[in-house]
C-alpha positions as CSV (number, residue, x, y, z in Angstrom):
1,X,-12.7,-29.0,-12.7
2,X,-12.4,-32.7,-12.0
3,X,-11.3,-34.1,-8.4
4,X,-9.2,-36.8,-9.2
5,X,-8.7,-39.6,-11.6
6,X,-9.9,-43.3,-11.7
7,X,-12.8,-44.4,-9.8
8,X,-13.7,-42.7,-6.3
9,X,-15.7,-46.0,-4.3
10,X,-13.1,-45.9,-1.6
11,X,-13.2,-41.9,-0.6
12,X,-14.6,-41.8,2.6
13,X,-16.6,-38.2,3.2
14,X,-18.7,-37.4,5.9
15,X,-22.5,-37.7,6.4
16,X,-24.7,-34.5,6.6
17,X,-27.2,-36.9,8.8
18,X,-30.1,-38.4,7.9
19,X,-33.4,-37.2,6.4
20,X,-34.2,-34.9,3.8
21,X,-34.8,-31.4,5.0
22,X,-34.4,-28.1,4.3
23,X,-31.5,-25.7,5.0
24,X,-33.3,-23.9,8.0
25,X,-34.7,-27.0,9.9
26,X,-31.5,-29.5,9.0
27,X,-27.9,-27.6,9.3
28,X,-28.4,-26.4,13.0
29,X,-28.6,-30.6,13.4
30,X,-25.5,-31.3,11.1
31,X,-23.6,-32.2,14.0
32,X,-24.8,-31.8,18.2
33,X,-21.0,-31.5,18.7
34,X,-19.8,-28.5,16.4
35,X,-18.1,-25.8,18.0
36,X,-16.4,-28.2,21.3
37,X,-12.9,-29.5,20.0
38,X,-12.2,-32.7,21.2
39,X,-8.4,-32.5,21.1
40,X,-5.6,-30.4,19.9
41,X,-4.4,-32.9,17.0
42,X,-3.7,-30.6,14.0
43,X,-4.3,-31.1,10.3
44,X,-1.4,-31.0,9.5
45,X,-0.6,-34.5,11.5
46,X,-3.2,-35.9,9.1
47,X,-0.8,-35.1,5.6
48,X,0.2,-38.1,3.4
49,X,-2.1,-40.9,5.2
50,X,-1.8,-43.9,3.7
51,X,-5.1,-44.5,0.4
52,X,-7.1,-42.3,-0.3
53,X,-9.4,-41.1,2.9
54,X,-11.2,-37.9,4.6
55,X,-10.9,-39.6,8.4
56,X,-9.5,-38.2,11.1
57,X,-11.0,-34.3,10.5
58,X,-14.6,-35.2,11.1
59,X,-14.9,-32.7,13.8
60,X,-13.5,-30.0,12.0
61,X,-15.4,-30.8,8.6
62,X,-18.7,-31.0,10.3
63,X,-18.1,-27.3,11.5
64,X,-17.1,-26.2,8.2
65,X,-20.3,-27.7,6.7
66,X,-22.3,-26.3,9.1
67,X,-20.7,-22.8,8.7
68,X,-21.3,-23.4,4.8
69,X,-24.6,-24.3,5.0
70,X,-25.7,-21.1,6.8
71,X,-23.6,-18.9,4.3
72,X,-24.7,-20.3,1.4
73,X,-28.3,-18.6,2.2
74,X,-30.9,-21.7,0.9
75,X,-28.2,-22.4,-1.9
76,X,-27.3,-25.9,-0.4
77,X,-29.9,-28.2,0.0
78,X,-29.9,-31.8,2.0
79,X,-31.0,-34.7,-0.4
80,X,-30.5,-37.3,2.4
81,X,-33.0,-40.0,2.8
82,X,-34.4,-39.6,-0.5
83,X,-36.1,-42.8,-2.3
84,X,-34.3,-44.8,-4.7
85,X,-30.5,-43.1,-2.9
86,X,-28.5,-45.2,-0.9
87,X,-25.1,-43.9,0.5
88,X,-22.0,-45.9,0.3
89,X,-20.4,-44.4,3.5
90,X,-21.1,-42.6,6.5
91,X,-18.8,-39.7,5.5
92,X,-20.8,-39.0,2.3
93,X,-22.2,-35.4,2.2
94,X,-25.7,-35.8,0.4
95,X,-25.7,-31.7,-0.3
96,X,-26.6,-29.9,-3.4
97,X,-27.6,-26.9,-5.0
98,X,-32.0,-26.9,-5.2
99,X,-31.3,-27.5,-8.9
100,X,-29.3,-30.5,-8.6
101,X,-31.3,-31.6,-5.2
102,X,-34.4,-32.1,-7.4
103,X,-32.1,-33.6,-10.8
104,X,-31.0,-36.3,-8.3
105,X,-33.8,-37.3,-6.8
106,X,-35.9,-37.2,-10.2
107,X,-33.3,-39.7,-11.8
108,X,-33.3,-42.5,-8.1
109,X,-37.0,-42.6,-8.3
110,X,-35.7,-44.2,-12.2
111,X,-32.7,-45.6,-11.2
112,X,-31.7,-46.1,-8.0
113,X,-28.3,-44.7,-7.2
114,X,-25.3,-45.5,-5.2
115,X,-23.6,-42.4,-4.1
116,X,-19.9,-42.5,-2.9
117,X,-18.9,-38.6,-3.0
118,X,-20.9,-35.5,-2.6
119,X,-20.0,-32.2,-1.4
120,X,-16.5,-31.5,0.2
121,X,-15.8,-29.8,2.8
122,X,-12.1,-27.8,2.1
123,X,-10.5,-30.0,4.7
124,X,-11.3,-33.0,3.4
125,X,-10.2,-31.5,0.1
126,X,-6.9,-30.8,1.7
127,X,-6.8,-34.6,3.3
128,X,-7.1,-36.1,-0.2
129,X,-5.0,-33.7,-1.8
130,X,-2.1,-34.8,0.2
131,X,-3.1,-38.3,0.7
132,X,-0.6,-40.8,-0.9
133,X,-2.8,-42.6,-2.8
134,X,-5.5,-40.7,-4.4
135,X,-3.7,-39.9,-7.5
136,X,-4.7,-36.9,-9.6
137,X,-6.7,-34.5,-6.9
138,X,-7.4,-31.0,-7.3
139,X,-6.1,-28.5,-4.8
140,X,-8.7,-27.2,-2.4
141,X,-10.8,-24.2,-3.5
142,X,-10.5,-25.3,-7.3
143,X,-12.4,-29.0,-6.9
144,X,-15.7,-29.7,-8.8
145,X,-16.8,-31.2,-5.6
146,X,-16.7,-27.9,-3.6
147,X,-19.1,-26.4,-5.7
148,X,-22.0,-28.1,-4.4
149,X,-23.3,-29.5,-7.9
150,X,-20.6,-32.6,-8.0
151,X,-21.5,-36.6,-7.2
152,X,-20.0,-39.8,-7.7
153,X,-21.8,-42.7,-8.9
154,X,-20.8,-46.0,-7.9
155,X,-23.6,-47.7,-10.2
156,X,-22.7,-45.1,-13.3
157,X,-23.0,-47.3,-15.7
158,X,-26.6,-48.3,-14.9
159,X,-27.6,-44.5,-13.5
160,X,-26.2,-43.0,-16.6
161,X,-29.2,-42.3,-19.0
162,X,-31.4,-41.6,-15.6
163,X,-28.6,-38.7,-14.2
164,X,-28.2,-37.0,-18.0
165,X,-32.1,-37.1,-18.8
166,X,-32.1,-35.2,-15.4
167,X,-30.0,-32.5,-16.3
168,X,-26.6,-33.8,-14.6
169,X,-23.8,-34.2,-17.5
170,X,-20.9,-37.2,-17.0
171,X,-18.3,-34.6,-16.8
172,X,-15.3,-37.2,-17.9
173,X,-16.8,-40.1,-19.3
174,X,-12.9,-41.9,-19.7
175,X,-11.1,-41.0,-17.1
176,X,-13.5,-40.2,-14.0
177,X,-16.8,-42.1,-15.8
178,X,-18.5,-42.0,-11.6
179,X,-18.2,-37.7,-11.8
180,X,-21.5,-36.4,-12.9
181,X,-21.9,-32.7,-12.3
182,X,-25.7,-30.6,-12.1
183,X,-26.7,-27.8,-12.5
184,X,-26.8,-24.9,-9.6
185,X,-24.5,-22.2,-8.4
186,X,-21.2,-22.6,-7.7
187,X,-20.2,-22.3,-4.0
188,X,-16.4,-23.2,-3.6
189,X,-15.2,-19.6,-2.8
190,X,-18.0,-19.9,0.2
191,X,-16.4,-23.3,1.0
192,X,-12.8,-21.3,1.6
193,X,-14.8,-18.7,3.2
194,X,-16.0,-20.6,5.8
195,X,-12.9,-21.7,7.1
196,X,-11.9,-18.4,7.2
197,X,-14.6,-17.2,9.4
198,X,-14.1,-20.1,12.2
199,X,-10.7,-19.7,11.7
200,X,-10.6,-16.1,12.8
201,X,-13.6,-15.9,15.1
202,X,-10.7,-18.7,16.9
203,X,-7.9,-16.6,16.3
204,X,-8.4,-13.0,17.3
205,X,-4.5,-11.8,17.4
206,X,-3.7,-13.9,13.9
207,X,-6.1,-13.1,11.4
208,X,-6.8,-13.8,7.8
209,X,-8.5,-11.7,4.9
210,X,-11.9,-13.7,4.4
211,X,-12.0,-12.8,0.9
212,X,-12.5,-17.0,-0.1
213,X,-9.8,-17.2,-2.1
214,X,-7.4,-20.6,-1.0
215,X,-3.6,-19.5,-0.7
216,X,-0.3,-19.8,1.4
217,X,-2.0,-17.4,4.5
218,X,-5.2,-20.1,4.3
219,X,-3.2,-23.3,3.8
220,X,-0.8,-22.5,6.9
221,X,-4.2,-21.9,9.1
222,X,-5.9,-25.1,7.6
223,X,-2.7,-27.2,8.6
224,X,-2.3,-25.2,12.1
225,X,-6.4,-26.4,12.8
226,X,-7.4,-29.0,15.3
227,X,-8.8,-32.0,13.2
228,X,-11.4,-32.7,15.3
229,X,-12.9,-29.3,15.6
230,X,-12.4,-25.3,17.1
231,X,-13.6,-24.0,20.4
232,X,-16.3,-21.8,18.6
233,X,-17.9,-23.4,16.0
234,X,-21.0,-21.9,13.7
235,X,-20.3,-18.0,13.7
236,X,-22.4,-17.6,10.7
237,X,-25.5,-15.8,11.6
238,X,-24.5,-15.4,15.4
239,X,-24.7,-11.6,17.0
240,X,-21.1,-10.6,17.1
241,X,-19.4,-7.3,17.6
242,X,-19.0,-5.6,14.3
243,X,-15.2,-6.3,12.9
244,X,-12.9,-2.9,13.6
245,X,-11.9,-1.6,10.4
246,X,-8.4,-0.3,11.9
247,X,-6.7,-2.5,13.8
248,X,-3.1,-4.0,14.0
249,X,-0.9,-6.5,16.2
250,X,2.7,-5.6,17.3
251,X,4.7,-8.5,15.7
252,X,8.3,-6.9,16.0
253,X,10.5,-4.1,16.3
254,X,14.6,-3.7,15.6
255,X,14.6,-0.7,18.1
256,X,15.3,-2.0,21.6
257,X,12.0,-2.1,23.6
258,X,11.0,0.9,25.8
259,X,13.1,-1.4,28.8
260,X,16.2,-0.8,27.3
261,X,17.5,2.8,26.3
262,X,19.1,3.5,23.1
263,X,22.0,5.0,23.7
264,X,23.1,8.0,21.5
265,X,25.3,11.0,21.3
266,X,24.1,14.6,20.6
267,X,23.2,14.3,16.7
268,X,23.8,10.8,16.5
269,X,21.9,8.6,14.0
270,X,19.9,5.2,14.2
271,X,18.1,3.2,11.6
272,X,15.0,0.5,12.6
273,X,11.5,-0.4,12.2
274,X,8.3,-1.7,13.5
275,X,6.6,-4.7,11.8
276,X,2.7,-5.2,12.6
277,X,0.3,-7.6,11.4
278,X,-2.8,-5.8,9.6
279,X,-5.9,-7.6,12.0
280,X,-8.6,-5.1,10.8
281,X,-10.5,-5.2,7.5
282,X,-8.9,-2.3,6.1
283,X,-6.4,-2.6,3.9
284,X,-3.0,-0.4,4.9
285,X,-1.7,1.7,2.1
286,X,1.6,3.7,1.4
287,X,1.5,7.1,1.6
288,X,-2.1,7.0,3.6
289,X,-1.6,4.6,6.6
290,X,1.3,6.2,8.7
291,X,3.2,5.9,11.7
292,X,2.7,8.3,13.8
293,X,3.7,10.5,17.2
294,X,1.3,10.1,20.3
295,X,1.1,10.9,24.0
296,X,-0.3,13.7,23.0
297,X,-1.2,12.5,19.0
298,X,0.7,14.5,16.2
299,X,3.5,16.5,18.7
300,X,6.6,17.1,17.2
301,X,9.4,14.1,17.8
302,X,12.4,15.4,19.6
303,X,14.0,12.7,17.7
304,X,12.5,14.0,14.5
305,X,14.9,12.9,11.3
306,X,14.8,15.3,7.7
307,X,13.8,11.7,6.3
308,X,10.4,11.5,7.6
309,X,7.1,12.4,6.1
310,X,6.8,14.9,8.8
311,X,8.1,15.9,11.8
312,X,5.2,13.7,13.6
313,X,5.3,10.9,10.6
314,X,8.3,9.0,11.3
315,X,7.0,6.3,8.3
316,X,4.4,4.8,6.4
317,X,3.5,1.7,5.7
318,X,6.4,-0.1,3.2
319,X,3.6,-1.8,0.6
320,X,-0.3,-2.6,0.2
321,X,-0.9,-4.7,3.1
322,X,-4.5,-6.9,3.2
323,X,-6.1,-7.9,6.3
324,X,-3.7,-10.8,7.7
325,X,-0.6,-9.7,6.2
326,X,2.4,-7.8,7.9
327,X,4.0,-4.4,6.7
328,X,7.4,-2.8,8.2
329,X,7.6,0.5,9.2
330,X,11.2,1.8,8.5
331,X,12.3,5.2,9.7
332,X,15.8,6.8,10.9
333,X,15.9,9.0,14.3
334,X,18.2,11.1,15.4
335,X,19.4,12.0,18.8
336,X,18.3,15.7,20.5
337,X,21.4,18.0,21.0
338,X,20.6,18.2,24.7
339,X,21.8,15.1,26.9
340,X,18.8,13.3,28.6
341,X,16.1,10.7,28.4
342,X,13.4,11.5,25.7
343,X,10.5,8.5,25.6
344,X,9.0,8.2,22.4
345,X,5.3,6.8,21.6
346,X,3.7,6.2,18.3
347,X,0.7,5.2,17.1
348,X,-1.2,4.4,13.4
349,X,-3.3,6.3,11.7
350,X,-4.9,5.8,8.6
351,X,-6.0,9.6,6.4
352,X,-9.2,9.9,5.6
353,X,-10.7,7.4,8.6
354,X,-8.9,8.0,11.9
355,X,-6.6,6.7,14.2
356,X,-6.6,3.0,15.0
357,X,-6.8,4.0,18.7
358,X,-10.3,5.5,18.4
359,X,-13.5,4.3,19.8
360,X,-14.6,1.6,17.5
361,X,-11.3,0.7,16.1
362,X,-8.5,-2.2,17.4
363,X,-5.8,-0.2,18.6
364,X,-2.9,-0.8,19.0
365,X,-3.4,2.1,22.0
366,X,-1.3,5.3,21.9
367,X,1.2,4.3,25.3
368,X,1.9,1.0,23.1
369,X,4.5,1.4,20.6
370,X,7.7,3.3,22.4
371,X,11.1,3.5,22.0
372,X,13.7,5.2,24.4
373,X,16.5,7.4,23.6
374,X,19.1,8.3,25.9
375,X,21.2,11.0,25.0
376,X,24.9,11.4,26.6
377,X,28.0,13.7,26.1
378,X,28.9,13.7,22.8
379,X,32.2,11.2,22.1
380,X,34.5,13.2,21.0
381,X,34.8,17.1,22.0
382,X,36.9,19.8,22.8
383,X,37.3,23.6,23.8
384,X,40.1,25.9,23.5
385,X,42.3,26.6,26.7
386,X,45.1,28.7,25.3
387,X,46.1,29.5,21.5
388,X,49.3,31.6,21.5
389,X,49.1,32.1,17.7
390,X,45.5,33.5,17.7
391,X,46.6,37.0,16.9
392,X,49.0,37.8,13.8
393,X,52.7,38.3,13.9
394,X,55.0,39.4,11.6
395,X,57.2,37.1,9.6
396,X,60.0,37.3,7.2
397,X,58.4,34.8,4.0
398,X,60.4,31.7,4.5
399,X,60.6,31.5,8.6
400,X,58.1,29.7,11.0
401,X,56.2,30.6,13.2
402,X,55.9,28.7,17.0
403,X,52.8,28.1,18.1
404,X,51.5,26.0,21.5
405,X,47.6,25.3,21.4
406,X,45.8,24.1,24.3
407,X,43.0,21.9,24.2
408,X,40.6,20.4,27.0
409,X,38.7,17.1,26.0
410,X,34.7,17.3,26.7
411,X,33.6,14.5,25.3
412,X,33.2,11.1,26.8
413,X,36.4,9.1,24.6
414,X,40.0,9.4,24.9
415,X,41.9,11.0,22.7
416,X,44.7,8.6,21.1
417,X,47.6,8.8,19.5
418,X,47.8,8.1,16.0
419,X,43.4,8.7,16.0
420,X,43.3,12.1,17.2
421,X,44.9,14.5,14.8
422,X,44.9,18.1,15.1
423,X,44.0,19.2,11.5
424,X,43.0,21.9,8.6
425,X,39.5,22.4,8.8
426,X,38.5,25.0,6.5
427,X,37.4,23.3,3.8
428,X,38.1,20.1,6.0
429,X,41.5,18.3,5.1
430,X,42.4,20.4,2.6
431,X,46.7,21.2,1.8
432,X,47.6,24.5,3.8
433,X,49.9,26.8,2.5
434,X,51.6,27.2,6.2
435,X,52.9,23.7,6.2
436,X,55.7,23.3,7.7
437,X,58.0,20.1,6.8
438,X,57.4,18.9,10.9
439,X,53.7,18.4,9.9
440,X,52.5,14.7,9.5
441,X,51.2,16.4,6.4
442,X,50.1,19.3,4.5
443,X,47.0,18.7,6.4
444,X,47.3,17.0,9.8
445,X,49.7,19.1,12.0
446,X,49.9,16.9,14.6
447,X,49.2,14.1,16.8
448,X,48.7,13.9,20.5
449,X,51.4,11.5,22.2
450,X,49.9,10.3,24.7
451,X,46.0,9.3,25.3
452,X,43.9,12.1,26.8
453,X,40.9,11.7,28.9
454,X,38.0,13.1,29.5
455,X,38.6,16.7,31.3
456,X,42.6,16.2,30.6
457,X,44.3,19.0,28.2
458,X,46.9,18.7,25.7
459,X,49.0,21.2,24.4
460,X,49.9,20.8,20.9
461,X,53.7,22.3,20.1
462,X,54.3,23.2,16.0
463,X,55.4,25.4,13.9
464,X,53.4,27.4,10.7
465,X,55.6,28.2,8.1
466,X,55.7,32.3,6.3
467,X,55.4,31.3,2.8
468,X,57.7,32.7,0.1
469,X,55.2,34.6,-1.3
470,X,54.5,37.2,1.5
471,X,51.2,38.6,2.6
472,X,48.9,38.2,5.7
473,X,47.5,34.4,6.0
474,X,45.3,32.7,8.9
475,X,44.3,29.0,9.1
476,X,41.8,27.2,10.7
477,X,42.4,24.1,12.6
478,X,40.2,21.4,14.1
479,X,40.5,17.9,16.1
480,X,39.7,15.0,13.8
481,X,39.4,11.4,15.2
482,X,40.1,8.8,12.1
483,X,37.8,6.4,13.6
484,X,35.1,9.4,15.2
485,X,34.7,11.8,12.6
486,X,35.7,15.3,13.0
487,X,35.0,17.4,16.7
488,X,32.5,19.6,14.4
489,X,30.1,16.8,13.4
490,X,26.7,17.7,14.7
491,X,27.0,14.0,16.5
492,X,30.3,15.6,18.4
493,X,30.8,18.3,20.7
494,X,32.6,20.8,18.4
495,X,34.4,22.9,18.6
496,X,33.4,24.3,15.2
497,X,35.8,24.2,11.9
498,X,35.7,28.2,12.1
499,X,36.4,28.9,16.3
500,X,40.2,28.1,16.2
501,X,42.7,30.0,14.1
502,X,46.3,30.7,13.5
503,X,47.4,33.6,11.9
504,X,51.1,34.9,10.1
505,X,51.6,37.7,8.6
506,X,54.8,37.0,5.8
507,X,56.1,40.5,5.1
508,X,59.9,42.7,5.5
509,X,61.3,42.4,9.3
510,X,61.7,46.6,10.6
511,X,65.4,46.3,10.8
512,X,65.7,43.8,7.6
513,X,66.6,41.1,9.6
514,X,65.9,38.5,12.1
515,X,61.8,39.5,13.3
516,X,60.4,39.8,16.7
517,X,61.2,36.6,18.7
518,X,59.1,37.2,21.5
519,X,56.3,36.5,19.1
520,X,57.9,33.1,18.8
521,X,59.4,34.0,15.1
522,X,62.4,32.0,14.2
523,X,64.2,33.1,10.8
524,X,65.3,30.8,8.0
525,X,68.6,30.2,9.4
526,X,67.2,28.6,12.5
527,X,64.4,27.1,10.4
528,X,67.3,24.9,8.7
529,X,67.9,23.0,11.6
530,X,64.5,21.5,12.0
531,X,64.1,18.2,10.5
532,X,62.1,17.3,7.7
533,X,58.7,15.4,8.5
534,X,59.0,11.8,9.3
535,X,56.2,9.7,9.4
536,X,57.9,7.8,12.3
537,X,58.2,10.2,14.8
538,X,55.1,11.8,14.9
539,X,54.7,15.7,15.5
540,X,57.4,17.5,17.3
541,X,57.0,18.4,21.1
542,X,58.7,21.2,22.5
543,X,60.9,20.1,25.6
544,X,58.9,20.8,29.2
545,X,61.2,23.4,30.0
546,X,58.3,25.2,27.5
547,X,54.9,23.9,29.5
548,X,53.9,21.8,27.5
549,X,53.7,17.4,27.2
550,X,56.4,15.7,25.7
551,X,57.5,12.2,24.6
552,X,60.8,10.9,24.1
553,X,61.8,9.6,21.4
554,X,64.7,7.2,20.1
555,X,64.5,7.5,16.7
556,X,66.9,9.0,14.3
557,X,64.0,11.6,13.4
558,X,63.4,12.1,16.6
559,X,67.0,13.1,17.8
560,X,67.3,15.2,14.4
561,X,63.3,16.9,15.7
562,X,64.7,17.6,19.7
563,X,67.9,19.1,18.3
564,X,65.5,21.3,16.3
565,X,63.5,22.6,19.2
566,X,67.0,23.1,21.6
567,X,67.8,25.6,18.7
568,X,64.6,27.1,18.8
569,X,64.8,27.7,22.1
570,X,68.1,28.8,22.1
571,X,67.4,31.7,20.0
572,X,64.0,32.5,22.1
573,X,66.0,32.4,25.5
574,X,68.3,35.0,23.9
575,X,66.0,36.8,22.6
576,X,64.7,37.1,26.0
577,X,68.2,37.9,27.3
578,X,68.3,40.7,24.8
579,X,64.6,42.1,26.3
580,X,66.2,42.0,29.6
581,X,69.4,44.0,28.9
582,X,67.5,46.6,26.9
583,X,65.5,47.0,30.0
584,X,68.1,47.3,32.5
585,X,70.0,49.9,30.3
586,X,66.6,51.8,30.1
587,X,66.7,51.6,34.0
């Protein structure tokens, strides 16, 4: 692949050194200064310079060369200083395959050769690449130049017959007529490679895949590199500690850290995730590298969700994730039922090879990853002081019932007017047949009127209604917060949609008349004089003459609802009268 168009006398590439030599005795010698960076000037400060020109990286191209050289095995070959070759500049690389070494030197001792470009380092292929005026330039990792088989020829014209009787071919005779390329192997995925190596013996914690391939992850580290060299140079054929094959950096998490509780109710649920960057040379895949409990490894999560893989998986990896890249862990958890502070740790593990913790491997270690849940009362809650309608009375179909129920709140919000209903429960919100026209419903009985807090008790006041039909009939009834969900929610403190109940029994009164009024029965004829449900007013209070809160009100509705419950009462107070006299005559 060609490296540009027009002629190439002014591309300025650096010098291997002098002499010709062999791979052993002349790449340690490439450059006394490789591996001590100068400065801290990046690549990237060197994009769109002015021609078309290699300077300014010299530090860092020399190290690449030097890493090449050594990973190329004998492949590359210096042809510096060879008789009849003269170098046009001192950033010329004279470096070739053995094949094209010999070619070259073959066709000077014929014709003697002015060389302008040679091998490329993938930095300098970068610096031309962006350079403003170098025209048509390959993009590093795909030049002709990289291969180590590519030259330019300032003297083409005259070297021509010499080069191609020497087994070099003039590769674009119109439009680059100074590229000749030889024979030999082709060594631009080594090229890549070699920054890759420096770049990650440099970087520990922000690794790449050294797999030689040039790419976003590889162009972001080539720009990010000082230009005039790394702090370790030449790793190639250096004594280091094997690479772990499990290993991974924390990069984020949406949880709050282990510093900062989450703070739940009983059964309440959170969504998050983990992100770490893959620094091993494994390669993380779904379904085999998993998230996983720790401190002690595998124990069942007190904050365990039904989404998880298992009850000690709380995730695996989101996608195929190479060396370098970053993966999310997503997972729900789920708050314990039992107030208190449960610290969570987790750790990877990858089937088949073992936990990235282990000797040998990278870690992250098992106390690393931790998230802290702290569980508190639930919000909303109740429990059942007093329920007068609990047991069945008797009721002639057609009259109400009065009943008072007596709640305490437990959980850790107020209750609020127009929020906090008191409602049918069983199946939730569902029409009951014992509606009475003073509901706010057929399904919400009532509202409290006032806000209740935490360890207060309201008394709900209302009436169920015998219907027409006759028979024995109960109904469950529950606290429901619009904005809270219902008291039964495994997040809330119950009580359960079953535990409270009101029951009426509509059948024929003993006497055919009025039934038992102690049992707070009022017939029809009283049942006229409550009015009908307005959504203004709210549920009906009894007045506190009964025990139990009350609000004024001064609406219409609600003058029409208190002149209902004065003739309630008055029939229960002489019904009470009528208790009394019996017993005095009995006397």
């Amino acid at each position: 692949m060609r490296a540009r168009s027009g002629r190439s006398a002014n591309v300025l590439i650096l010098s291997a050194g002098a002499g010709l030599c062999s791979l052993a005795s002349c790449a340690p010698n490439v450059d006394d200064g490789v591996g001590q960076a100068v400065s801290e000037v990046a690549v990237s400060t060197l994009r769109g310079q002015p021609g078309c020109s290699t300077a300014g990286a010299e530090g860092l191209s020399a190290q690449l060369l030097d890493e090449l050289l050594c990973l190329s095995g004998g492949g590359l070959v210096s042809y510096a200083g060879a008789p009849g070759i003269t170098l046009t500049n001192p950033r010329v690389h004279p470096v070739l395959s053995p094949a094209a070494r010999d070619g070259i030197v073959r066709a000077a001792a014929r014709t003697p050769l002015r060389i302008n470009s040679g091998l490329r380092t993938i930095v300098e292929q970068w610096l031309l690449y962006t350079a403003a005026g170098c025209g048509l330039v390959a993009v590093p990792g795909s030049s002709n130049h990289e291969t180590g088989r590519a030259v330019d020829v300032d003297n083409y014209s005259a070297a021509r017959a010499a080069m191609v009787a020497n087994g070099f071919t003039q590769t674009y005779p119109t439009n680059d007529p100074v590229h000749f390329d030889g024979p030999g192997a082709d060594f631009r995925a080594t090229s890549v490679r070699a920054f890759q190596r420096l770049w990650n013996a440099n970087n520990p914690t922000d690794r790449i895949a050294e797999d030689g391939a040039w790419g976003p992850m590889t162009q972001a580290r080539l720009e990010r590199s000082p230009a005039e060299g790394f702090r370790i140079g030449r790793v190639c054929g250096m004594t280091t500690p094997a690479e772990p094959r499990l290993r991974a950096q924390f990069v984020s998490q949406t949880f709050a850290t282990a510093a900062t509780p989450i703070e739940l109710s009983p059964g309440q649920e959170m969504s998050g995730s983990i992100e770490l960057r893959n620094t091993g040379t494994q390669a993380w895949i779904p379904g085999t590298t998993m998230l996983a409990t720790t401190q002690p490894r595998d124990r069942v999560s007190a904050v365990a969700h039904p989404s998880w893989p298992a009850n000690n998986r709380p995730a695996t990896v989101s996608a195929n994730t190479a060396m370098g890249a970053t993966a999310r862990f997503a997972f729900t958890i789920r708050a314990p039922m039992t107030p208190g502070d449960y610290s969570e740790f987790f750790g990877l593990v990858h089937t088949g090879v073992g936990w990235f913790s282990d000797p040998g491997q990278g870690g992250p270690p098992d106390n690393q990853l931790q998230i802290r849940v702290r569980v508190g009362g639930p919000a909303f809650g109740a429990e059942v002081v007093r329920n007068t309608c609990e047991a069945s009375a008797s009721v002639a179909p057609g009259a109400v019932r009065m009943c008072e129920l007596e709640l305490r709140n437990t959980g850790t919000q107020p209750w609020t007017t127009g929020s906090t209903h008191l409602a049918t429960s069983n199946a939730r919100g569902h029409e009951s047949p014992l509606a009475d026209r003073t509901w706010l419903s057929p399904s919400r009985v009532a509202t409290v009127s006032r806000m209740v807090a935490r360890g207060e008790t309201f008394t709900f006041a209302f009436v169920v209604l015998a219907p027409s039909s006759g028979g024995a009939f109960e109904e469950n009834l529950n606290l429901v917060d619009e904005t809270g969900g219902w008291f039964s929610d495994m997040a809330n403190g119950g009580p359960t949609d079953e535990a409270i109940v009101v029951r009426v029994d509509a059948g024929p009164s003993a006497d055919g008349g009025t039934q038992n009024q102690d049992a707070g029965v009022v017939d029809a004829t009283v049942r006229d004089a409550r009015a009908p449900r307005d959504g203004s007013t709210g549920p009906i209070e009894p007045p506190a003459a009964m025990g139990c809160a009350c609000r004024a009100s001064t609406s219409a509705g609600g003058a029409r609802a208190n002149g209902a419950w004065i003739a309630l009462v008055t029939v229960a107070m002489a019904a009470v009268r009528r208790a009394r006299r019996a017993g005095r005559s009995a006397r």
